[in-house]
VEXMAR-484780 format. One line per field, with one value per residue (C-alpha): residue number from 1; x, y, z. Coordinates in nm, 2 decimals, always signed. Layout:
BEGIN
num	[NUM|...] $
east	[X|...] $
north	[Y|...] $
up	[Z|...] $
! end
This chain:
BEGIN
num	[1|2|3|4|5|6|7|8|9|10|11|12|13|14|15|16|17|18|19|20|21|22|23|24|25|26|27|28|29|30|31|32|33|34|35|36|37|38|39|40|41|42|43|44|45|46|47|48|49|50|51|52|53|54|55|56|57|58|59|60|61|62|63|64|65|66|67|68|69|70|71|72|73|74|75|76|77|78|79|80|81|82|83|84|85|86|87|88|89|90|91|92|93|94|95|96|97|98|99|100|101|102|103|104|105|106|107|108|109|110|111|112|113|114|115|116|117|118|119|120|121|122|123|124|125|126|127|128|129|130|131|132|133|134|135|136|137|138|139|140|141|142|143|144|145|146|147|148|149|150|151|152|153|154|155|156|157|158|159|160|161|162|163|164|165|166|167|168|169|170|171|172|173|174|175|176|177|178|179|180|181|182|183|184|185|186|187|188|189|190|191|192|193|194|195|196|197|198|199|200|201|202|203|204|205|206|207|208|209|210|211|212|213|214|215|216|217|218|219|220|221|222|223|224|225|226|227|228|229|230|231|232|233|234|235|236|237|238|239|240|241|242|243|244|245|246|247|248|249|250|251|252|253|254|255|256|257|258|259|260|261|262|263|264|265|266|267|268|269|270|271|272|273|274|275|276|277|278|279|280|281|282|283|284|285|286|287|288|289|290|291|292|293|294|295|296|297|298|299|300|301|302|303|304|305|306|307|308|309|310|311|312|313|314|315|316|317|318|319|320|321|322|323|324|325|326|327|328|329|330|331|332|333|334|335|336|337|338|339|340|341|342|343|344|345|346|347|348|349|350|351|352|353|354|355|356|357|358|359|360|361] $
east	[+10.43|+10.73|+10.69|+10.72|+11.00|+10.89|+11.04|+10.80|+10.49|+10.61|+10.59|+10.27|+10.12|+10.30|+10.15|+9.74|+9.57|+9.47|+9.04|+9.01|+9.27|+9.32|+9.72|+9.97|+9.91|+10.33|+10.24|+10.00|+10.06|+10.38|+10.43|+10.58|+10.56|+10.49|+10.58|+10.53|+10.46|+10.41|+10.09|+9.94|+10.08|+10.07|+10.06|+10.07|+10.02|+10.03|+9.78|+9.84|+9.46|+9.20|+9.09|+8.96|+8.67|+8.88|+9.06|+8.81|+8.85|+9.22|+9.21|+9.02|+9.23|+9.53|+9.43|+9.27|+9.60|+9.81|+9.61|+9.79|+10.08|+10.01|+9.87|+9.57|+9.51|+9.56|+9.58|+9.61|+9.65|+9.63|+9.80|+9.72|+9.97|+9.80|+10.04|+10.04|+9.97|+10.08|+9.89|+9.71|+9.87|+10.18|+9.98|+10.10|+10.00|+9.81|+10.06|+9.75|+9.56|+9.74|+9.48|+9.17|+8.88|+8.66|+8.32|+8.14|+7.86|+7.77|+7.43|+7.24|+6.99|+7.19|+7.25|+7.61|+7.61|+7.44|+7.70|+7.99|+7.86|+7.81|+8.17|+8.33|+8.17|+8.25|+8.66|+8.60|+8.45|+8.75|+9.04|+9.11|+9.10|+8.84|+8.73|+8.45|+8.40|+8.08|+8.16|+7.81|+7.80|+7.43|+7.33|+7.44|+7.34|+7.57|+7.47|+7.13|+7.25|+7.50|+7.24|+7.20|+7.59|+7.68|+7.89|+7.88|+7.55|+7.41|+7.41|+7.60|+8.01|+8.29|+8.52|+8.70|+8.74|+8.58|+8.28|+8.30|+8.01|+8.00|+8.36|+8.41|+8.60|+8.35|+8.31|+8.05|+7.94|+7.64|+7.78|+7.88|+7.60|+7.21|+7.01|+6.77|+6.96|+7.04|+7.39|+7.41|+7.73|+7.91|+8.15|+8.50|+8.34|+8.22|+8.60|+8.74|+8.52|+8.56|+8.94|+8.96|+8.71|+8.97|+9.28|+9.22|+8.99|+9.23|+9.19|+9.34|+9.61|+9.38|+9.44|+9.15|+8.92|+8.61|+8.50|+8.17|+8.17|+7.87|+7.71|+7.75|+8.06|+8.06|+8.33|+8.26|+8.37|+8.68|+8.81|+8.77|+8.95|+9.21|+9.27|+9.21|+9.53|+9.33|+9.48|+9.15|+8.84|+8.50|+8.20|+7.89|+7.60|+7.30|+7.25|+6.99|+7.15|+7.08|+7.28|+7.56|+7.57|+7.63|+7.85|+8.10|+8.08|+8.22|+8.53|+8.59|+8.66|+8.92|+9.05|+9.17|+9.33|+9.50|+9.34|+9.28|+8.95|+8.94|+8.63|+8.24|+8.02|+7.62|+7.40|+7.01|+7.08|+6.76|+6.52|+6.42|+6.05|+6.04|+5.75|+5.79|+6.19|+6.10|+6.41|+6.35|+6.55|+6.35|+6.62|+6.77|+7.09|+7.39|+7.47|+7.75|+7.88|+7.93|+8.07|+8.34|+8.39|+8.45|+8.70|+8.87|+8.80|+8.66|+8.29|+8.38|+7.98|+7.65|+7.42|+7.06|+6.80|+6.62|+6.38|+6.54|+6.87|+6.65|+6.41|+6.74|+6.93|+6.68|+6.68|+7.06|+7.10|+7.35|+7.27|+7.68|+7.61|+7.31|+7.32|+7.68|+7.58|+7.28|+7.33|+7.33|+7.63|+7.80|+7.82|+7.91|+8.20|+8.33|+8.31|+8.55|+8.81|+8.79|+8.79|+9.11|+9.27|+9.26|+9.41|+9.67|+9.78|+9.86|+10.21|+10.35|+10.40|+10.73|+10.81|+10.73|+10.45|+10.63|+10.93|+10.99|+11.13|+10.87|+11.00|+10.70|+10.72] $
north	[+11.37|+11.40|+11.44|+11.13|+11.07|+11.02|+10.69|+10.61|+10.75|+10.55|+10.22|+10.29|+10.36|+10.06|+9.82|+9.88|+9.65|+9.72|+9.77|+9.54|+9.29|+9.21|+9.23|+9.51|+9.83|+9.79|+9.45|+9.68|+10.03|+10.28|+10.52|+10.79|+11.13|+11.21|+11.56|+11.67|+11.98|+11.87|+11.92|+11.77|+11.49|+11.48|+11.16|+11.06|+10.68|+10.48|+10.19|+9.83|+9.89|+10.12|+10.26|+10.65|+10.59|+10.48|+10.78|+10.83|+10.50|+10.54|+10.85|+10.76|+10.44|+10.62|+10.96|+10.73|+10.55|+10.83|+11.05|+10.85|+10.99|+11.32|+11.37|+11.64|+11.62|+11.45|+11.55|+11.21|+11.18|+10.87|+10.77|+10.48|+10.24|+9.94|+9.61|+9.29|+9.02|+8.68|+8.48|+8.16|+7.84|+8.06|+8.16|+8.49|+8.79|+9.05|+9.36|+9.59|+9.46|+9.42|+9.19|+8.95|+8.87|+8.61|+8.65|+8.27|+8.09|+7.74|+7.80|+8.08|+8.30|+8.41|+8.74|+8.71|+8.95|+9.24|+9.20|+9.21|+9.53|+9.71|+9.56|+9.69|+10.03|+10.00|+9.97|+10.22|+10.43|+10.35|+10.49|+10.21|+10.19|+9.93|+9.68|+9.46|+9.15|+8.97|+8.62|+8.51|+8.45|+8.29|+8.51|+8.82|+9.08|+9.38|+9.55|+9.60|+9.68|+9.94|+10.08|+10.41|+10.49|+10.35|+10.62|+10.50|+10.38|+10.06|+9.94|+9.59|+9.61|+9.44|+9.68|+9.53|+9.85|+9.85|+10.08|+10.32|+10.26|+10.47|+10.52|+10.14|+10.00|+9.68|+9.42|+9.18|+8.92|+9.15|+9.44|+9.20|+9.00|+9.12|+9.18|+8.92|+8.70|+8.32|+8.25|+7.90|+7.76|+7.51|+7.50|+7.49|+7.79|+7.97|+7.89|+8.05|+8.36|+8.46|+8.37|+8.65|+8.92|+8.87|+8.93|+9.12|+9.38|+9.70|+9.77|+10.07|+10.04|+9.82|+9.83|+9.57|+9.34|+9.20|+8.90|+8.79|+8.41|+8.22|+7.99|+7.65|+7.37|+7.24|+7.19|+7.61|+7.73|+7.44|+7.54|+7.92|+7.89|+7.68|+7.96|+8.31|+8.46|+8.49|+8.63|+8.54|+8.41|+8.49|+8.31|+8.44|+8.27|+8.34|+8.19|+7.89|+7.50|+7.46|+7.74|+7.65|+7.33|+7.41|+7.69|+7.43|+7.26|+7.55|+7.60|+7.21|+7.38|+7.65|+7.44|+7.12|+7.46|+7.58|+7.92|+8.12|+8.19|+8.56|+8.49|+8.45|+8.67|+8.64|+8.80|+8.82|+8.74|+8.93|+9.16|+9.43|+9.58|+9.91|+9.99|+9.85|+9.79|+9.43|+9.18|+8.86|+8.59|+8.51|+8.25|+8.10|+8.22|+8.09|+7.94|+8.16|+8.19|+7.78|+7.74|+8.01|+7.86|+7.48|+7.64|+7.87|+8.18|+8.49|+8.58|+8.93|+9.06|+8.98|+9.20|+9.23|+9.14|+9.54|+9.59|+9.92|+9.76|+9.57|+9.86|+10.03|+9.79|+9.72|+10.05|+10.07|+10.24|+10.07|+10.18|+10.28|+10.49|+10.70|+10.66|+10.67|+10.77|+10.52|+10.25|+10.00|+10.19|+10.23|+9.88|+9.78|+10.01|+9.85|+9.51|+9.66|+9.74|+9.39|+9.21|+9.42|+9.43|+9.03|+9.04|+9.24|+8.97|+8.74|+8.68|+8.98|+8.93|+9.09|+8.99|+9.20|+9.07|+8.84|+8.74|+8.37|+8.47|+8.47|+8.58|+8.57|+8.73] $
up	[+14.20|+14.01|+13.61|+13.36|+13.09|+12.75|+12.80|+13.06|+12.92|+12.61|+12.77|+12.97|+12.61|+12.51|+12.74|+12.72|+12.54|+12.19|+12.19|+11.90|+11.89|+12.29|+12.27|+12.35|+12.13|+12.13|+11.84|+11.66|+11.68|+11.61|+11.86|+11.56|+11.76|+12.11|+12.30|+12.68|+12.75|+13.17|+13.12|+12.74|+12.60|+12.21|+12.03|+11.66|+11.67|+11.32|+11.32|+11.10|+11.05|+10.93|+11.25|+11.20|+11.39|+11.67|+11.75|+12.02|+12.19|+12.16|+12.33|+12.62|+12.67|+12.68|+12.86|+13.15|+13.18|+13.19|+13.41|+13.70|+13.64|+13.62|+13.21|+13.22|+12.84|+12.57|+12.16|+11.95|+11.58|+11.38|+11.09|+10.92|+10.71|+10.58|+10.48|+10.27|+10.49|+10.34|+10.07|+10.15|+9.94|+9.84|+9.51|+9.33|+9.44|+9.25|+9.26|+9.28|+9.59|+9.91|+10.08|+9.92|+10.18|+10.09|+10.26|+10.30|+10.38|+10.36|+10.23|+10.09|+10.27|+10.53|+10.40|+10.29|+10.01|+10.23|+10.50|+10.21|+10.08|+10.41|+10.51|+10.22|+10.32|+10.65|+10.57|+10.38|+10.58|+10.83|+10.58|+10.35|+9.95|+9.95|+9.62|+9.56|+9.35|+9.30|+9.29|+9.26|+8.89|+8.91|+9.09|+9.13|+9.31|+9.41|+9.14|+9.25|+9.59|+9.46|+9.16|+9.32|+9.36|+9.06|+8.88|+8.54|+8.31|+8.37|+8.05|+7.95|+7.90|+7.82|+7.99|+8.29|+8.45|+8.79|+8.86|+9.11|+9.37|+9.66|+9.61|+9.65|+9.34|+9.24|+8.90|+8.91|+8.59|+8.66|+8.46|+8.17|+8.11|+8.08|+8.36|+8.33|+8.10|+8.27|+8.33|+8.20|+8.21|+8.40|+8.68|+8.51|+8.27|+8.59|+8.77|+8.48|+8.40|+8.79|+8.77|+8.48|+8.70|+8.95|+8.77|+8.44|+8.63|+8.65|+9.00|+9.14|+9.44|+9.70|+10.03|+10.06|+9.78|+9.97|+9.79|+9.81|+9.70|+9.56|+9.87|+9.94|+9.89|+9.59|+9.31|+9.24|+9.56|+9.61|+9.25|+9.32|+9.66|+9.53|+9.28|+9.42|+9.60|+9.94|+10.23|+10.46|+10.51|+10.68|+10.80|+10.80|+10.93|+11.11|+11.50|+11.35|+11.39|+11.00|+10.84|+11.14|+11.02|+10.68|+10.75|+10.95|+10.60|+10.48|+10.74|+10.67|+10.32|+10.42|+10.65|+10.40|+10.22|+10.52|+10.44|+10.75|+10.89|+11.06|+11.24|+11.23|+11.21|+11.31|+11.11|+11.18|+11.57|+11.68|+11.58|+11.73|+11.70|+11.50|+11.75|+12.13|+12.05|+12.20|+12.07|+12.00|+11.86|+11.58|+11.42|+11.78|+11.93|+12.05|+11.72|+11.57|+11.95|+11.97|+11.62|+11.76|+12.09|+11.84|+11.61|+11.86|+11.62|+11.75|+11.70|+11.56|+11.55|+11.62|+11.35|+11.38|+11.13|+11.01|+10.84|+10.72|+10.58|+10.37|+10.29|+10.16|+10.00|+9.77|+9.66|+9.61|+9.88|+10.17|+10.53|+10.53|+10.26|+10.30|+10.71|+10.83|+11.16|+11.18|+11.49|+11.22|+11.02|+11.38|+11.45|+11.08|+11.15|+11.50|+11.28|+11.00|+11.29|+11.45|+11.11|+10.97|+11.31|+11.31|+10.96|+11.04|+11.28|+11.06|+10.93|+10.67|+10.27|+10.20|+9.89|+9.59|+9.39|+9.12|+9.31|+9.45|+9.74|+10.09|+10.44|+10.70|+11.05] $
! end
């Protein structure tokens, strides 16, 4: 078998499809080094997305193709070089965070604010600077989730500084307000104080802010949308036709604002026995699958309702934290690189936070 170019083995790289994003790695990935020795092929790709754990997968794909062309091994680094993706509604930009996530719900109980937190982890855990606002000013609760990693005293401040939490950067009206004092104010007053937790924080060089917004649709979450300089959206929902039905409520919402929706994401779709490992559906199925299929948005992850993620976060203690390994962590993970993949789809902010001037891709 005579031996490959480079230029060949760069375009048989080229042309595999990316794991997460179903296009050519060519759209998503820099081929920045490669050298062939005849026999090992090194390869320093740059990725648009946080994707350490995925140096295996890369690997594989890449080491299967070439082996039919004569490749024995393979060494892969990956370097990873996140962008500004543009702004929803052509608000400004905050110069310190390169992309916003909003993380929705149409209705409460679905476990929103657990899957926010582990997300936030989870991107984190994949090589991104990673924030996380509370937007849940009735109720929040990341700081109970957090408690253990908090790195500063949980005592009541002023300080908009974020608090380091598991190395995530995170405010929450939480840290500003008592912990069992009643948050009674009313929506423009709630509009404005989360307006100010958004842009007065001093966040630190974000390659990511997850924001966890307060369920439901009402004037709260229209204003706050309207507002926030969001790059994306999520849905989470879990697979019953009542929190479905209120979470297509909720993309009606994003929609009207022409504020992109990554995906949906299904959380509690089965559980599975602690004992016998039995799974059973015990809220339905199918649910976050059909609102996909209806909105032609991908169903990014199905995660299952655990006893243990539970147990932990209501110690303070996220599963992505204290378990990184765990399945539950694992799969957290594979749902960071799909969710950030997605986003890095979408068209590119150029302009310099400030300017008037926007050219998209």
């Amino acid at each position: 078998m005579p031996q490959p170019s480079i230029a060949e083995l760069r375009t048989i790289i080229e042309q595999l499809i990316d794991p997460y994003r179903d296009i050519a790695l060519a759209q998503v990935v820099l081929i920045k080094n490669i050298h062939w020795s005849g026999e090992t092929l090194e390869l320093k790709l740059v990725t648009s997305y946080p994707a350490k754990g995925a140096s295996q997968s890369f690997e594989v794909l890449i080491r299967k193709a070439l082996a039919k062309v004569g490749v024995q091994a393979v060494i892969l680094e990956i370097e990873i070089k996140i962008q500004r993706q543009a702004i929803a509604r052509h608000l400004e930009p905050i110069a310190a965070i390169k992309n916003i996530i909003a993380i929705a719900s149409g209705k409460g109980g679905v476990g929103k604010s657990s899957v926010a937190i582990n997300l936030a982890l989870a991107i984190q855990a994949e090589g991104a600077r990673v924030g996380l606002l509370d937007a849940d000013i009735y109720g929040p609760s990341q700081p109970h989730m957090l408690a253990a990693g908090l790195a500063e005293s949980a005592e009541v401040s002023k300080d908009l500084k974020p608090r380091l939490a598991f190395g995530l950067q995170t405010m929450s009206i939480g840290y500003l307000v008592a912990k069992n004092a009643g948050v009674l104010w009313r929506g423009p007053m709630v509009s404005s104080a989360l307006t100010q937790l958004l842009q007065q924080t001093e966040w630190q060089d974000l390659d990511y802010l997850i924001v966890d917004l307060p369920p439901g649709t009402g004037d709260i979450q229209l204003t706050l949308t309207q507002k926030l300089p969001l790059t994306a959206a999520l849905m989470v929902t879990t697979p019953q036709e009542i929190a479905v039905i209120d979470a297509r409520r909720a993309m009606a919402l994003f929609h009207k604002l022409h504020i992109p929706v990554l995906g949906i994401i299904e959380n509690m779709s089965g559980h599975v026995c602690s004992h016998c490992h039995h799974r059973e559906a015990l809220f339905g199925e199918g649910g976050g699958q059909s609102m996909a299929e209806e909105y032609k948005i991908p169903l990014l992850g199905q995660l299952p309702l655990d006893r243990s993620i539970q147990e932990l976060l209501d110690a303070g203690k996220p599963p992505l934290a204290v378990d990184p390994e765990s399945a539950n962590s694992l799969l957290y993970r594979e749902l960071a690189r799909r969710v950030t993949s997605t986003l890095a789809g979408l068209p590119r902010e150029y302009r310099v936070p400030g300017a008037k001037m926007r050219l998209q891709d």
